[in-house]
Steps between C-alpha positions, in 0.01 A plus 500: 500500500183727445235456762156630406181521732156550365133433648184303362194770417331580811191260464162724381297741767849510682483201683784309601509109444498296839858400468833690404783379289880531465661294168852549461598354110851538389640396210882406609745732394260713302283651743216495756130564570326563818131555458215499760142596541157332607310197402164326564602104518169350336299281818708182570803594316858417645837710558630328220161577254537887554932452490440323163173769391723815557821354324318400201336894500847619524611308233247599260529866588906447466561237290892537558408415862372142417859295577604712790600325845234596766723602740208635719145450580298612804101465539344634810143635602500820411454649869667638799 
């Protein structure tokens, strides 16, 4: 099983989004994803609007990504 890790571009000026994300995809048997980077949820959105935003921009970056398992998914303020 392949395992691949990538990042979303860096939002412009540098900036980093407000929250940082983990997906882990795989497709069973085949191979695996992990990708990660930054997002700005919109104002009022839910964990499950920016899960749903950031799997459906994976999927149209990697279409062969669309019916993989999740078998991942973190979402935390992007902070220490």
């Amino acid at each position: 099983m392949t395992t691949q890790t990538s990042q979303s571009p860096a939002p412009a000026s540098g900036v980093q989004g407000s929250h940082h994300w983990i997906l882990t995809l795989e497709l069973p048997g085949r191979a695996a994803a992990t990708q990660y980077g930054t997002w700005n949820p919109h104002p009022g959105a839910t964990r499950s609007d920016v899960f749903l935003a950031i799997r459906q921009e994976i999927s149209r970056r990697h279409p062969e990504l669309s019916s993989a398992v999740v078998s991942f998914f973190s979402l935390e303020p992007n902070q220490l």
